[in-house]
C-alpha positions in Angstrom: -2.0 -10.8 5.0 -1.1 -9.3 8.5 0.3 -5.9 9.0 3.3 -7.3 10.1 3.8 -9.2 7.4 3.1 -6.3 4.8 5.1 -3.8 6.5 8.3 -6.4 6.3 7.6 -6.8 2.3 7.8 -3.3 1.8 10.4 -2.4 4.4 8.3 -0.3 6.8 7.6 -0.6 10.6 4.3 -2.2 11.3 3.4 1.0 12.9 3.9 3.2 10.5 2.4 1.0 7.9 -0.8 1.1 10.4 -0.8 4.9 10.1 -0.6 4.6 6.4 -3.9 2.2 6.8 -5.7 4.9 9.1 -4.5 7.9 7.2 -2.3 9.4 9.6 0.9 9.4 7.9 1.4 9.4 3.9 4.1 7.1 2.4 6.6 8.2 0.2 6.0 7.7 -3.2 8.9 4.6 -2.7 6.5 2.8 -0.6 3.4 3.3 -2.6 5.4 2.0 -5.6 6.0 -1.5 -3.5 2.7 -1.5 -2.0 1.4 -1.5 -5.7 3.9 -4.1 -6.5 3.1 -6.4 -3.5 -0.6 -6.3 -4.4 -0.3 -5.9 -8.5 -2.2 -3.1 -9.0 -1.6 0.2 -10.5 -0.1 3.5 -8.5 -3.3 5.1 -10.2 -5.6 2.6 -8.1 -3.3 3.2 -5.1 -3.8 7.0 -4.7 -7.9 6.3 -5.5 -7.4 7.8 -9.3 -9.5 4.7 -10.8 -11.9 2.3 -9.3 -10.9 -1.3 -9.1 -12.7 -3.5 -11.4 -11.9 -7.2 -10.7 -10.9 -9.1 -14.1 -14.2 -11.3 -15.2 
């Protein structure tokens, strides 16, 4: 998925969504909630609390 397209799912500017990507800007806690959504993962795995183990 492009930037562009991921920023418009979760309502941000592409820019700002490219910061989030580069760690120059945090997103609310809002945004990390439809960022987990969009990708069906945990907020845990989000913020880097648990390692991502793909299902076998």
């Amino acid at each position: 998925m492009q930037q562009q397209e991921v920023a418009d799912k979760i309502n941000v500017t592409r820019q700002a969504y490219t910061n989030y990507e580069a760690n120059k800007r945090e997103p609310e806690l809002k945004t990390l909630i439809k960022i987990a959504d969009l990708y069906m993962v945990s907020l845990d795995m989000i913020v880097g609390r648990i390692n991502f183990q793909p299902a076998v």
